[in-house]
C-alpha positions in Angstrom: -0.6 -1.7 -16.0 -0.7 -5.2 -14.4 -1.2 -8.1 -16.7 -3.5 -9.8 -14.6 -5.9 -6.4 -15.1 -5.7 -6.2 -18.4 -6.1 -9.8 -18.7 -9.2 -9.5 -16.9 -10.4 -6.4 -19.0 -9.9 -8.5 -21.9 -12.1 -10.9 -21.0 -14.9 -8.6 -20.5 -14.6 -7.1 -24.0 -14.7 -10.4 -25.0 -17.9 -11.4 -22.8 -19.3 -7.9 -24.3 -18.9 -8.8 -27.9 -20.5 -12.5 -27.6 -23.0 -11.5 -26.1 -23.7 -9.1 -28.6 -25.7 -11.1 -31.1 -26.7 -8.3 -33.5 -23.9 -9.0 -35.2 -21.1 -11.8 -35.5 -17.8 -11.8 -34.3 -14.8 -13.2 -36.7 -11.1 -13.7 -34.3 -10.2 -10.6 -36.1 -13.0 -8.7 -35.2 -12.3 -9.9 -31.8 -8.9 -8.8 -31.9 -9.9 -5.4 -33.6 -12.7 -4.5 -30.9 -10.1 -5.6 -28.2 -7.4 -3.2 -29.4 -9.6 -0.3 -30.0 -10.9 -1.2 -26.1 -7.1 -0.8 -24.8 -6.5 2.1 -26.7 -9.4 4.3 -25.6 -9.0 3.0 -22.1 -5.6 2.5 -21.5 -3.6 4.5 -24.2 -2.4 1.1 -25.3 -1.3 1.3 -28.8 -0.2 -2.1 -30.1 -3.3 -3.8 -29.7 -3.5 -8.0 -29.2 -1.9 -10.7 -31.0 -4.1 -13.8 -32.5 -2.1 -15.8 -30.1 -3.5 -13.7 -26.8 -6.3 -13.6 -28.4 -6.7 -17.7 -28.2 -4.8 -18.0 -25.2 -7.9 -16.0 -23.7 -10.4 -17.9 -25.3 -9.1 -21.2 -23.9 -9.1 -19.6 -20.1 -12.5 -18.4 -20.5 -13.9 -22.1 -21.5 -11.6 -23.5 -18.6 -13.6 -24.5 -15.7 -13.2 -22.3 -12.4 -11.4 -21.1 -10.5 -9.1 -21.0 -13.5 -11.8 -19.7 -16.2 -15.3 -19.0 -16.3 -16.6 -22.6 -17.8 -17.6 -20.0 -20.4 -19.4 -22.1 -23.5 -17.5 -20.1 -26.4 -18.5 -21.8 -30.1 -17.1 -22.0 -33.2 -19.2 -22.3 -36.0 -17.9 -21.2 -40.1 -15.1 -19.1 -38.0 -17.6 -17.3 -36.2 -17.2 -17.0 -32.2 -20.4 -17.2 -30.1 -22.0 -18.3 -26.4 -23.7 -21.5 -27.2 -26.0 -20.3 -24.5 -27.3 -16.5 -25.8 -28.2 -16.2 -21.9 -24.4 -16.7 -20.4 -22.1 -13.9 -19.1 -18.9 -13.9 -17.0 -20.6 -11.2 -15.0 -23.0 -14.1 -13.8 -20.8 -16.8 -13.2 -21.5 -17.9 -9.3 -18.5 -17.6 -6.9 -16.5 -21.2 -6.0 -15.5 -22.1 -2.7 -12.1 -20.7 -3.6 -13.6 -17.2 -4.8 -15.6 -17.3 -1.4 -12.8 -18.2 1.2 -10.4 -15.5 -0.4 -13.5 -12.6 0.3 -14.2 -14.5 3.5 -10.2 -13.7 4.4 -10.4 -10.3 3.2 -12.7 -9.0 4.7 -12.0 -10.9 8.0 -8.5 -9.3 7.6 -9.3 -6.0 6.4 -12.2 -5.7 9.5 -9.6 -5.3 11.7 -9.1 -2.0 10.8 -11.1 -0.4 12.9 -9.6 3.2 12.9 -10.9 3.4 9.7 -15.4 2.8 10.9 -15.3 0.2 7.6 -16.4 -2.2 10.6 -20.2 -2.1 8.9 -19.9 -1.4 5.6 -17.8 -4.6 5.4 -20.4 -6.3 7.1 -22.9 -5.5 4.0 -20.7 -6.3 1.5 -20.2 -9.9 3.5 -23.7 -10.3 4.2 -24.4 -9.3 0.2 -21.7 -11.2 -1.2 -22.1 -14.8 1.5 -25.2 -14.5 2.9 -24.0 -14.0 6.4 -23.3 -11.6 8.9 -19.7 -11.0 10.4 -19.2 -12.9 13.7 -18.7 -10.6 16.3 -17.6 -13.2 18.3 -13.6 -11.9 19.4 -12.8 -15.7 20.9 -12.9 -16.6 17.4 -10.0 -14.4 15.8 -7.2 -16.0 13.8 -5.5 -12.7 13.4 -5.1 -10.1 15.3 -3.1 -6.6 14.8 -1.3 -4.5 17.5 -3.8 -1.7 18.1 -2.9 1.4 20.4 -4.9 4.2 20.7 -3.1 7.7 19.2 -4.5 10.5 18.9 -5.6 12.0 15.8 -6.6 8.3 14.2 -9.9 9.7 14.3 -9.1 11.3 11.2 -8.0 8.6 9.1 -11.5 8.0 7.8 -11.7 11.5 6.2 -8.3 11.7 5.0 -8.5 8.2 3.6 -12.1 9.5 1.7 -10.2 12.7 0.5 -7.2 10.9 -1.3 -9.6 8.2 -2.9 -12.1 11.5 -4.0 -9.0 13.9 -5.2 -10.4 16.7 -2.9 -8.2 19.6 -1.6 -7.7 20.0 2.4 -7.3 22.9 4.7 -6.1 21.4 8.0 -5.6 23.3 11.0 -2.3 21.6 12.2 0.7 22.8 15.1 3.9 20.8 15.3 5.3 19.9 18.4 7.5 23.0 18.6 5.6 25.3 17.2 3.4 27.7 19.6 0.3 27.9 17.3 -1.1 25.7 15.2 -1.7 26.8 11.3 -4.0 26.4 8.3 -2.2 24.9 5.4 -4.0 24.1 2.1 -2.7 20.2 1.5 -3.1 18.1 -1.7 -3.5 14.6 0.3 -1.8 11.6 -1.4 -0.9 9.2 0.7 -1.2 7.9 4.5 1.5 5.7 6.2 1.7 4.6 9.5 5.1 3.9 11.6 5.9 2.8 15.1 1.6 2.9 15.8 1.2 6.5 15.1 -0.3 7.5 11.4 1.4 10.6 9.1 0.0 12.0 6.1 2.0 12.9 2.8 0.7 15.6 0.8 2.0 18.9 -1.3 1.6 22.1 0.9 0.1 24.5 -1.7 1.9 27.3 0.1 5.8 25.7 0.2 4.8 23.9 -3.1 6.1 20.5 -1.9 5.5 17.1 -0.3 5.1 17.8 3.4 4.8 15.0 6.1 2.0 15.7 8.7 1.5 13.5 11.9 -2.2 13.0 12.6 -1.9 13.6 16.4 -1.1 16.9 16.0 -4.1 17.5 13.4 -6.7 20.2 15.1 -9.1 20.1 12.3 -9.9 19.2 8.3 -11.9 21.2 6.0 -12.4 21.0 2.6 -12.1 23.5 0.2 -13.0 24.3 -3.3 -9.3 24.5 -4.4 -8.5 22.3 -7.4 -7.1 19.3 -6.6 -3.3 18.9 -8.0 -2.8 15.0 -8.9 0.3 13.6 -7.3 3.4 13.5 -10.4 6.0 14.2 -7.7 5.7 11.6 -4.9 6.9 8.2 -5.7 6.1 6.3 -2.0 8.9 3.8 -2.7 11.4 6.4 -3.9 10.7 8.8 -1.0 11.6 6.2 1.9 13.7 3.9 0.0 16.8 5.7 2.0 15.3 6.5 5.4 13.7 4.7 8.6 10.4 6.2 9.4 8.8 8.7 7.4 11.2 11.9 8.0 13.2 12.7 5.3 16.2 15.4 6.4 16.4 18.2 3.7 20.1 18.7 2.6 21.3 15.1 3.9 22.6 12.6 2.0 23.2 8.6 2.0 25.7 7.4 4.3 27.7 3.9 4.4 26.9 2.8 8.5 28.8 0.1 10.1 26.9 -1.4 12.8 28.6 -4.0 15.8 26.2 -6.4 16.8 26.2 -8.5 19.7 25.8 -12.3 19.6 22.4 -12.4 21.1 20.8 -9.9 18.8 22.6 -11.9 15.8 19.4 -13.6 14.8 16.6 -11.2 15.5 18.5 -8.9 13.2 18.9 -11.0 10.5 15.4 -12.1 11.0 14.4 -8.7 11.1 16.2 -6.5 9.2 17.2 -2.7 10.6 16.3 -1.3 6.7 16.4 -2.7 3.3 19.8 -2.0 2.0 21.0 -4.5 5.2 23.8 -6.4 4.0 26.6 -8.8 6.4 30.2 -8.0 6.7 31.1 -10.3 8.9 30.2 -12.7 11.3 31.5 -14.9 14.0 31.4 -15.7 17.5 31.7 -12.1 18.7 28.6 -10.5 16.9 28.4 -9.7 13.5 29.5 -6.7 11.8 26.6 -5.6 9.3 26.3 -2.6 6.8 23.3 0.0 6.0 22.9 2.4 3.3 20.8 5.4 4.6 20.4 9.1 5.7 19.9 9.1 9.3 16.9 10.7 10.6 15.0 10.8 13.9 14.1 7.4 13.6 17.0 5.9 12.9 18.7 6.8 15.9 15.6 6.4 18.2 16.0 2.9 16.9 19.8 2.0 17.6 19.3 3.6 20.8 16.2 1.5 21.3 18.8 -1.5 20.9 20.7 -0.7 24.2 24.3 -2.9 24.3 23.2 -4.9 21.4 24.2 -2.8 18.6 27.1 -0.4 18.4 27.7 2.2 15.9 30.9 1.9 14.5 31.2 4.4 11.6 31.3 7.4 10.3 32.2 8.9 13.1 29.5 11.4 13.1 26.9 9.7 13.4 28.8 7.8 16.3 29.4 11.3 18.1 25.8 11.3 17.8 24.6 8.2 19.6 27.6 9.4 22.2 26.0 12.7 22.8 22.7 11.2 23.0 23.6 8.4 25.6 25.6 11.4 27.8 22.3 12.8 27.4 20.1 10.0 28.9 22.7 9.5 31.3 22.7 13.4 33.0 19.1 12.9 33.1 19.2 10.0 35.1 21.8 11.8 37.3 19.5 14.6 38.3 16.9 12.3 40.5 
């Protein structure tokens, strides 16, 4: 659990006992309500120290951003509100508080695959007392949209992971000559190179499946119970990959990449995968290593490279790029 959520939890327990005044609140019946709080919220069994305790206190009497200008008394060792009428919950938003929602929901509007356009426009008008400018001259930001097929599903799917609810989608792979009805457990969406993939456990191979979203036909729900996720750990699952297909069977390999001068700084700028480190480096290029199983990805992405990058071992993943570049170059032959 973050610290800065618990924190804020904290505080409201605190906010919810002051302002309480049918009874009076000692700094240990404070810290016992608190504890009790974490434990039948959280499972959190060693409850707050004295010294959190105060530290809180302090923040909440800060003035904002920092605290909540909160006007916590002391009188006989018994907390209280001076004024019975204060709460947290009413404190009025700074010009800090307001530019940060501003931002985000500026930033998150952009999003338009996901039809949030208007609702974030409620929330602003709610929350600001104005409308979103619609005017597109205006933007600061802007991301890199393309239109792929099967985005209009991400509002559904996206609604079915936040609501725990079992799927039946109607999906055909590329190579396959019918499409089929699988029963998915959604858990997460993750977009790579502009198209978006969903990650869920296929109730009939009872594991995590990856499903690209243009080749969706249709989604259904169904009245299957919905299996929480326990087995996909996002980070784990592409930690050793580029992209989002994982090879069954495959394992990590040690690949030593040649790279040519003029590709030097965009690489190092912009890494090819995490585990990235520098061998060497000189006037000729710089000789980097990479830690991963190759996939689909990964070699649609040194090939993407052209004469910049070079494969230099294993040797079987440089037999690949060699059959793949014979193969580009037959093609070519044929017109």
């Amino acid at each position: 659990m973050p610290k800065n959520k618990l924190a804020s939890f904290r505080y409201r327990v605190i906010n919810n006992c002051l302002r309480n005044t049918a009874r009076t609140w000692t700094m240990q019946d404070l810290m016992d309500e608190i504890s009790n709080q974490l434990f039948e919220n959280f499972g959190i069994e060693k409850g707050i120290s004295k010294r959190t305790l105060q530290y809180d206190i302090n923040l909440m009497r800060s003035l904002p951003p920092r605290g909540f200008d909160a006007p916590i008394v002391v009188n006989n060792g018994y907390y209280s509100y001076e004024d019975s009428q204060f709460s947290i919950e009413n404190s009025k938003l700074n010009e800090t508080d307001i530019d940060n929602i501003n931002n985000a929901i500026t930033l998150l509007s952009q999003f338009k695959q996901l039809h949030i356009h208007e609702e974030l426009s409620v929330v602003k008008e709610k929350i600001l007392g104005e409308t979103m400018n619609q005017d597109e001259n205006n933007k600061i930001i802007e991301f890199e949209h393309k239109q792929v097929k099967g985005t209009e599903f991400l509002s559904v799917l996206f609604k079915s992971i936040k609501d725990k609810r079992t799927i039946e989608l109607e999906y055909k792979p590329f190579k396959a000559d019918k499409a089929d009805k699988l029963i998915i457990h959604p858990y997460l969406l993750k977009q790579y190179n502009h198209r978006w993939y969903l990650l869920g456990l296929c109730e009939k191979l009872q594991r995590i499946g990856v499903y690209s979203l243009d080749r969706i036909h249709e989604i259904n729900h169904t009245d299957i119970s919905y299996k929480l996720n326990t087995i996909l750990d996002s980070e784990k699952y592409f930690k050793d990959i580029i992209g989002v297909t994982v090879p069954e069977g495959k394992e990590v390999q040690e690949i030593i990449l040649k790279v040519a001068p003029d590709q030097v700084p965009y690489i190092k700028t912009k890494p090819i995968h995490s585990s990235q480190t520098i061998l060497e480096e000189d006037e000729t290029g710089m000789l980097i290593q990479l830690k991963l199983i190759p996939n689909y990805e990964f070699y649609s992405l040194i090939l993407s490279y052209g004469d910049s990058v070079q494969v230099v071992s294993p040797e079987d993943v440089r037999l690949n790029i060699l059959e793949k570049i014979k193969s580009t170059l037959s093609f070519y032959n044929q017109i």
